[in-house]
Backbone as a printed PyTorch tensor [residue, N CA C, xyz], in Angstrom:
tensor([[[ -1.6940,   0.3110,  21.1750],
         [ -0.8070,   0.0640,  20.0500],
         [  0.5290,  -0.4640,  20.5730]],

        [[  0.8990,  -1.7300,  19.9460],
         [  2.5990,  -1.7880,  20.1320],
         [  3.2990,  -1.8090,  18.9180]],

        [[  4.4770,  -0.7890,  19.8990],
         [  5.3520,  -0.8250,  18.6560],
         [  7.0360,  -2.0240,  18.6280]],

        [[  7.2200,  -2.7040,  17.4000],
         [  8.2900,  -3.2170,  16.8720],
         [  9.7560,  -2.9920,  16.4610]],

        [[ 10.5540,  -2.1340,  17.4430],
         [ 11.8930,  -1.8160,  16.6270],
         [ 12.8650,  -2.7580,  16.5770]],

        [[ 12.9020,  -3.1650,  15.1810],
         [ 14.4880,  -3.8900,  15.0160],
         [ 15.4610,  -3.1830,  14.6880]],

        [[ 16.6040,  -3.4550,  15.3240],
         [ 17.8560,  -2.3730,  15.1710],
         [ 18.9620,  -3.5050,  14.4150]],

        [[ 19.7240,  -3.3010,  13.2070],
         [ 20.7250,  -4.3710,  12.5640],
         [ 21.6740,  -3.4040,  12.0960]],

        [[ 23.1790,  -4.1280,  12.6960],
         [ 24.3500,  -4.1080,  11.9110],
         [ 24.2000,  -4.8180,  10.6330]],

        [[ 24.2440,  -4.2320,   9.5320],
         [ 24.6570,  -5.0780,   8.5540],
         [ 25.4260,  -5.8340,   8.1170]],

        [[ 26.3730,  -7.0930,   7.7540],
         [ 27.8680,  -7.3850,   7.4770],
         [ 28.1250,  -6.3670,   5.8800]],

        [[ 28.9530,  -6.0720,   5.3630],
         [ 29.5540,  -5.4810,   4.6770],
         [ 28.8150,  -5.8000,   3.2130]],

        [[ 28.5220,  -5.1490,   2.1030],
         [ 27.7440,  -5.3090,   0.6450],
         [ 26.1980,  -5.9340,   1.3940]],

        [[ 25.3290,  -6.1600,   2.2220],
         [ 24.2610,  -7.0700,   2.2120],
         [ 23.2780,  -6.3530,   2.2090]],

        [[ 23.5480,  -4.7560,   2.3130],
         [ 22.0560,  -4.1490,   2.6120],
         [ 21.1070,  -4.1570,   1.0790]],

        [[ 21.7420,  -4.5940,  -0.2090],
         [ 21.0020,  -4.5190,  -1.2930],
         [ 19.9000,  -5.6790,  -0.7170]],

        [[ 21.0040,  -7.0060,  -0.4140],
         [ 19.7520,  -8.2100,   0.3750],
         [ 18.8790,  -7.6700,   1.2990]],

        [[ 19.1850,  -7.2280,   1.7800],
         [ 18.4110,  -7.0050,   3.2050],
         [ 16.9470,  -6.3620,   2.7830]],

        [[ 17.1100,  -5.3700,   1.9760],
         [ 16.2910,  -4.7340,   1.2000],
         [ 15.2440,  -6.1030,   0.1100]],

        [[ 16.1260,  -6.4410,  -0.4270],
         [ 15.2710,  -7.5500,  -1.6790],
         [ 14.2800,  -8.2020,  -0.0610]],

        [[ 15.1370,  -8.7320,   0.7220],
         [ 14.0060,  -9.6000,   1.8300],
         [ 12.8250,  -8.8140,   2.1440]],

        [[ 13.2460,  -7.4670,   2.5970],
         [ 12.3690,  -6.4630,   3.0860],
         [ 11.3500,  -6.5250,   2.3370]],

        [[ 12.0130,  -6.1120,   0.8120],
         [ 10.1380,  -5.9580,  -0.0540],
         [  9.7980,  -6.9390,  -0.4290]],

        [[  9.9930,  -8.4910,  -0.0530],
         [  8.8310,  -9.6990,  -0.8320],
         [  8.1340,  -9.8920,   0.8040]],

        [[  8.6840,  -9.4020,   2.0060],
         [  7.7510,  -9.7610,   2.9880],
         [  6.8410,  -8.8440,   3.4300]],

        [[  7.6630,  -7.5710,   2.6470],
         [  6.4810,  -6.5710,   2.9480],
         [  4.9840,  -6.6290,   2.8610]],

        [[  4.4380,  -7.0600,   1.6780],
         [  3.0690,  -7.6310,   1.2190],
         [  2.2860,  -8.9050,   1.7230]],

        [[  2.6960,  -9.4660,   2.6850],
         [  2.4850, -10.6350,   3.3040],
         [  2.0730,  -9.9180,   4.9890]],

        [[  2.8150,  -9.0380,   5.6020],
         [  2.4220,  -7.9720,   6.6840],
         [  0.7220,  -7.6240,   6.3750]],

        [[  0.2050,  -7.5860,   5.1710],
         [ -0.4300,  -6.6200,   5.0050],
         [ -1.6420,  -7.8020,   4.9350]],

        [[ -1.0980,  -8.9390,   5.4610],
         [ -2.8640,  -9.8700,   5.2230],
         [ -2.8380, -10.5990,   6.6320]],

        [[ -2.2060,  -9.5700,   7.7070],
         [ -2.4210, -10.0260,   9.2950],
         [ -3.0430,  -9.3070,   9.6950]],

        [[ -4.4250,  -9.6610,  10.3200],
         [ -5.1120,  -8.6010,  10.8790],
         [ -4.4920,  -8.4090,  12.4060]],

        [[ -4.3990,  -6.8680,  12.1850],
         [ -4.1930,  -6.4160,  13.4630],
         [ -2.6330,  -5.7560,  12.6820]],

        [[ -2.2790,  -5.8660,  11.8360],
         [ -0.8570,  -5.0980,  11.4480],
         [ -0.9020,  -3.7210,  11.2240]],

        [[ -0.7260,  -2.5760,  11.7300],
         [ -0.9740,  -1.4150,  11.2100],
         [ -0.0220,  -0.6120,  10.1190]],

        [[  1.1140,  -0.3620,  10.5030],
         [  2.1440,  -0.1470,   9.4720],
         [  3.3560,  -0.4850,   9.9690]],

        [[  4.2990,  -0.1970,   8.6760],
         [  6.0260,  -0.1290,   8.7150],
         [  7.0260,   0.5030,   8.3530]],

        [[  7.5980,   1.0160,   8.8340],
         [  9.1500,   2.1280,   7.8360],
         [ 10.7100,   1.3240,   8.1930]],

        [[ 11.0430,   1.3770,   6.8900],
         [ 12.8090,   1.5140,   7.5350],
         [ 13.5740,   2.3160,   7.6990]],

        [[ 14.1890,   2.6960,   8.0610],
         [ 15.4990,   3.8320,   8.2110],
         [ 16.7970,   3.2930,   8.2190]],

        [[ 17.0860,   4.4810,   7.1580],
         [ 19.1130,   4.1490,   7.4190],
         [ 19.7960,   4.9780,   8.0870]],

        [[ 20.2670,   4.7660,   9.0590],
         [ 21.3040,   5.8330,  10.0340],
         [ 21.9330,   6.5830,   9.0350]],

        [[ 22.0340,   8.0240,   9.7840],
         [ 22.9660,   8.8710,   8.9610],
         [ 24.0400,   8.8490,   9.2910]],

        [[ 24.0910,   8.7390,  10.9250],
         [ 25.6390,   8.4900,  11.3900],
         [ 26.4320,   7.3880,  11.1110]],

        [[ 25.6130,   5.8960,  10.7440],
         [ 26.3720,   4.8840,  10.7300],
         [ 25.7590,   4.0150,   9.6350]],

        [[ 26.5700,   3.6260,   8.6260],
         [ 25.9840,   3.7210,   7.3880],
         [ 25.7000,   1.8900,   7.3050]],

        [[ 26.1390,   1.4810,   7.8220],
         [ 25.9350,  -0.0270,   7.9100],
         [ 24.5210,  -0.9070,   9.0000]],

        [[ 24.0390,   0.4660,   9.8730],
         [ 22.8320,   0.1270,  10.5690],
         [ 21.7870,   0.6200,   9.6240]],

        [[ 20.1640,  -0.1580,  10.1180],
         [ 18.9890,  -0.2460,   9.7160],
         [ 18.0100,  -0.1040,  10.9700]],

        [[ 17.5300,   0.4320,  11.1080],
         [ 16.1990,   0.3940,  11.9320],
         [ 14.7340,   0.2850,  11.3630]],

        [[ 13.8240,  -0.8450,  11.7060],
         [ 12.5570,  -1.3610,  11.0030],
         [ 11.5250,  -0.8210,  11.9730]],

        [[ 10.6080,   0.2160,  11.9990],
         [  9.6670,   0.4300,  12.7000],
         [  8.7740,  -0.0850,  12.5940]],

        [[  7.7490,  -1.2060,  13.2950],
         [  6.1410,  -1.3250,  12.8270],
         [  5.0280,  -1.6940,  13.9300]],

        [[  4.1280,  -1.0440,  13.8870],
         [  2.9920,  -0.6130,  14.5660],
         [  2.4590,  -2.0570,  14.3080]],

        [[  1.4590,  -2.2020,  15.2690],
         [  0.2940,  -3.7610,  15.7720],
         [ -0.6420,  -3.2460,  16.6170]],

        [[ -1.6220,  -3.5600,  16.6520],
         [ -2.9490,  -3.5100,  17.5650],
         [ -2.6770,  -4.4730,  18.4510]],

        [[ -2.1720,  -5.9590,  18.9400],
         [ -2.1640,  -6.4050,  19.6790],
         [ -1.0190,  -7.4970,  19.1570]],

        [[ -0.6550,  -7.8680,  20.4020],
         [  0.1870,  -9.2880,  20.6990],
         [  0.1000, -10.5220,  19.7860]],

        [[ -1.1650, -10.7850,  19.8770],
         [ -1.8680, -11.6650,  19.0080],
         [ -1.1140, -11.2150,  17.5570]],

        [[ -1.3070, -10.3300,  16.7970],
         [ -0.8250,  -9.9060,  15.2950],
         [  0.3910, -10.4350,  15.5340]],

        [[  1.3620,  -9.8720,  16.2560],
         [  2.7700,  -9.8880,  16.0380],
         [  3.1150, -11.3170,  16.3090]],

        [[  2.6170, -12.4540,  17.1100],
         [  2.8460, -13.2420,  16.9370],
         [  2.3950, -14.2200,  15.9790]],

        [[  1.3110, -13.8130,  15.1540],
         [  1.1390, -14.4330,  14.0620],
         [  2.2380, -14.4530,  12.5700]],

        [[  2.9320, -13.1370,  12.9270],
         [  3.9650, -12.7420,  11.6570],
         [  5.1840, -13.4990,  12.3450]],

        [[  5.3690, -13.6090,  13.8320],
         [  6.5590, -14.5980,  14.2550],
         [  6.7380, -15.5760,  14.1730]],

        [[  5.6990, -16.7070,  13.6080],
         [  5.4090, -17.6230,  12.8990],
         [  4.7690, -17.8000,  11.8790]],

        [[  5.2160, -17.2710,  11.0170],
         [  4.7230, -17.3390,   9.7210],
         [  5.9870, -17.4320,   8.8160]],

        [[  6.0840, -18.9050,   7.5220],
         [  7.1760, -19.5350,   7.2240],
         [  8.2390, -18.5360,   6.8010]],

        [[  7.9130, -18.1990,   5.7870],
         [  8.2340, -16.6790,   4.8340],
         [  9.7240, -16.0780,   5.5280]],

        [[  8.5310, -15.4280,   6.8000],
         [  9.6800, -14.3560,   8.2370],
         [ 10.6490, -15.2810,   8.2410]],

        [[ 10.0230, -16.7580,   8.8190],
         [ 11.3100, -17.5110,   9.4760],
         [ 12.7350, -17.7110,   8.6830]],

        [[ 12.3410, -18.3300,   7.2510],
         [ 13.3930, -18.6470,   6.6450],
         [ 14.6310, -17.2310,   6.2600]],

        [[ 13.6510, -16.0970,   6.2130],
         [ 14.4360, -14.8790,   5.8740],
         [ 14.9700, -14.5070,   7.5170]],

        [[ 14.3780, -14.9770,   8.4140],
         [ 15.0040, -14.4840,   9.9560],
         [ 16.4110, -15.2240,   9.5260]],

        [[ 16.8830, -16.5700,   9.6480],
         [ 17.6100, -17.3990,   9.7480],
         [ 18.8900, -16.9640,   8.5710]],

        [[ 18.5770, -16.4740,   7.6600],
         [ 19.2120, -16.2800,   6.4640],
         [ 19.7860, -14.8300,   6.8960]],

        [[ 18.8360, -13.9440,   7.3120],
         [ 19.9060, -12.5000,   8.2790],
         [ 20.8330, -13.2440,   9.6460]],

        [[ 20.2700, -13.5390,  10.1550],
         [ 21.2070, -14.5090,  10.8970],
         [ 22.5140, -14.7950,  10.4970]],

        [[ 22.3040, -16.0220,   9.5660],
         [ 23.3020, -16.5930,   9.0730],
         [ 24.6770, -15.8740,   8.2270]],

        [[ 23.8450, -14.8540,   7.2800],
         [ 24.8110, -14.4170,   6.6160],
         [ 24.7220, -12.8780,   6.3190]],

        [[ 23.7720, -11.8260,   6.7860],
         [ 22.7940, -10.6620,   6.5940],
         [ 23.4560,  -9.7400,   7.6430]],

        [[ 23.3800,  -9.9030,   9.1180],
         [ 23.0790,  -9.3310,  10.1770],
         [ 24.6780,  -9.9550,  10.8470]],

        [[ 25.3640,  -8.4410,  11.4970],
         [ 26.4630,  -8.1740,  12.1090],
         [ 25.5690,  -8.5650,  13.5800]],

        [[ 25.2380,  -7.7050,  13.9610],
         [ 24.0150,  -7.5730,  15.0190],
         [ 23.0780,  -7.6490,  14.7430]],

        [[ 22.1040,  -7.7000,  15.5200],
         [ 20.4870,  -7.2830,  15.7400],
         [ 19.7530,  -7.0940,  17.0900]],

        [[ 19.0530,  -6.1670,  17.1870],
         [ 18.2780,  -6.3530,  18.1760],
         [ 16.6880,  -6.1420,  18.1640]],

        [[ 15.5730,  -6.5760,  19.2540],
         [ 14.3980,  -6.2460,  18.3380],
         [ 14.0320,  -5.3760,  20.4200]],

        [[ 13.1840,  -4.8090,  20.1800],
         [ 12.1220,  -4.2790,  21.0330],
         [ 10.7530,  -4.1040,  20.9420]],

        [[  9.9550,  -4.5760,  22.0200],
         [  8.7110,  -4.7030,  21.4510],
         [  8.3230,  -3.3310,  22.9590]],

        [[  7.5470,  -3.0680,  22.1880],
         [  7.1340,  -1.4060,  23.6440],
         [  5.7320,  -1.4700,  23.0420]],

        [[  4.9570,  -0.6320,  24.1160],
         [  3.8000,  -0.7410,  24.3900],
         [  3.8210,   1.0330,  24.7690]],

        [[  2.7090,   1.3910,  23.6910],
         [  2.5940,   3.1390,  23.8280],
         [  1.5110,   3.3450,  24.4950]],

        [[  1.8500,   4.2630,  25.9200],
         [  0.9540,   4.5850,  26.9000],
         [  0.4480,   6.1120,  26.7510]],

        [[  0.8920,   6.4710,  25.6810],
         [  0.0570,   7.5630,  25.5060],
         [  0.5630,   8.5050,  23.6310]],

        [[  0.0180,   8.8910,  23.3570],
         [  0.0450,   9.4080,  22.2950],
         [ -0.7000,  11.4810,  22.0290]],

        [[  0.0050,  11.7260,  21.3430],
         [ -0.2500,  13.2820,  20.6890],
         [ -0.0760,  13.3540,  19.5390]],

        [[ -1.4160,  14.4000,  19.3670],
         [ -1.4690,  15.1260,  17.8100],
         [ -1.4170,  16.3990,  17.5910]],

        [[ -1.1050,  16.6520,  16.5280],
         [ -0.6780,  18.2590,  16.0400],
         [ -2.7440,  18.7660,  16.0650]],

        [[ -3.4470,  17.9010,  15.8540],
         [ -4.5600,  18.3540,  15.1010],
         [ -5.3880,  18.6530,  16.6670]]])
């Protein structure tokens, strides 16, 4: 499994956008095979960051959603006017535990 964290400063009023982007691309994730899931989080300490978690079976998936039009134009548009910062990490889980 790899996992996807994007970490974003927001600029000031945009997280309502950030959100509207979030849920029209959300449903488009969900017709890449190999996508497993996604969450966002809002810092408690810092009210202007976002963190995007999402799981992939392989390389292959995630680069199919890195080109795909949709992402791009909404990448460019956090870019441009969305995103103080950003950063992304892609990690690779070498081991895993369950409660069960």
């Amino acid at each position: 499994m790899i996992a996807v964290l994007f970490e974003a400063r927001l600029q000031p009023d945009q997280q309502q956008r950030y959100l509207q982007l979030a849920e029209q691309l959300t449903p488009l994730l969900d017709k890449i095979d190999g996508f497993v899931s996604i969450e966002r989080f809002q810092s408690t300490t810092n009210p202007d960051k976002i963190i995007s978690l999402s799981w992939w079976q392989n390389e292959q998936s995630i680069e199919q959603w890195k080109q795909n039009s949709l992402h791009k134009l909404s990448q460019e548009e956090g870019k441009r006017s969305i995103f103080l910062t950003y950063k992304i990490n892609v990690l690779t889980s070498t081991r895993e535990h369950h409660s069960q």
